[in-house]
N, C-alpha and C positions, 0 to 999 in steps of 0.2 A: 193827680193820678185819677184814673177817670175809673169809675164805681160798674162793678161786677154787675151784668145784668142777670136776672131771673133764671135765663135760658141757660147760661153757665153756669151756673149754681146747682149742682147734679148731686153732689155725696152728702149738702149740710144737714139734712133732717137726719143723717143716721148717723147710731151710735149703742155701739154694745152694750154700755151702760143702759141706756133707756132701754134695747131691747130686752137685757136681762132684766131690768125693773119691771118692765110688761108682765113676763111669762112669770114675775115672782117669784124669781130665783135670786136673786139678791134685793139688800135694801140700804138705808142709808150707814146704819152701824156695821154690817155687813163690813158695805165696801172702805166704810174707816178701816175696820181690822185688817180687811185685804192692803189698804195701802201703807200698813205700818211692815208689809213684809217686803224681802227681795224677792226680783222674778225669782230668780234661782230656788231661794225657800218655796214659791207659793207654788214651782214645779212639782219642786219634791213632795209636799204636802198632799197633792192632787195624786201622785203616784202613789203615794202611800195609801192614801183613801179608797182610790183604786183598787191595789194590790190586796186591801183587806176584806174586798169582797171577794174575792177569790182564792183564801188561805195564802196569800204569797207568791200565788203561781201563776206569774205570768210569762211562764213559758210558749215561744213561740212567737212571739212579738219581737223581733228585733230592733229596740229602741233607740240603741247607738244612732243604729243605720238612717234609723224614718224619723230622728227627731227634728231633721231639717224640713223635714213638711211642715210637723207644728208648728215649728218655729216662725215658718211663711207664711201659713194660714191667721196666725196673730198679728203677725205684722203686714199682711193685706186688710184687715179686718181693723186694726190701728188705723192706715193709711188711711181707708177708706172713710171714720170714723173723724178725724181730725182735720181734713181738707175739705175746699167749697167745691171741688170737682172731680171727675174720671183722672180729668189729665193734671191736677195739680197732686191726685195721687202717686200717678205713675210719676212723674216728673220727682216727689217723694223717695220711692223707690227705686228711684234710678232705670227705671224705664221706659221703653217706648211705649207711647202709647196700646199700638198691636200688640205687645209684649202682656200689657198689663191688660189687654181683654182676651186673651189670651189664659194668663196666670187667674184672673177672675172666674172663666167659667169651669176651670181644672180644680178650683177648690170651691165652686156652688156659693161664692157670695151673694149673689144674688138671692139665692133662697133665703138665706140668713138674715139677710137685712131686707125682705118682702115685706114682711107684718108692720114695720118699723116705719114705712111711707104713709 
């Protein structure tokens, strides 16, 4: 099998984890705790945390509706995090390539994963 060169190798340096270890937003007990949970719990956890700065009211937010962004935006950001390229993301996500730069600059990955190069 013949070895990935350099020039193809576009997404390996990044990774949510080290970004968020950067900024000091998590650490290593931390993210033990995080992965002793389900997504589903560590949604709801977030929502709740959330909703407690604001007495409960998070009125006007239609979360039903818009939770399939999040949901995107995590699993762009997974993709992107776990693959050695653009295209072995999008190929990931079942995408075309133009799809997946496309779906890239609609949710700002880029910016996200700028500091992290």
């Amino acid at each position: 099998m013949k070895a990935l060169s350099n020039k193809n190798i576009t997404t390996k340096s990044k990774s949510v984890i080290k970004y968020l270890k950067n900024q000091n937003i998590v650490d290593d007990p931390t993210l033990a705790k995080i992965n002793s949970l389900t997504l589903e719990d560590l949604i709801a956890v977030k929502l709740e945390l959330s909703a407690n700065h604001i007495n409960n009211r998070l009125y006007g937010f239609d979360f039903w509706r818009q939770s399939h962004y999040i949901v995107k935006e995590a699993l762009l950001k997974f993709a992107i995090s776990t693959t050695n390229s653009k295209k072995d993301a999008a190929r990931f996500l079942g995408l075309t390539y133009l799809e997946f730069r496309r779906v890239q600059e609609r949710y700002k990955v880029k910016e996200y994963f700028a500091e992290d190069i």
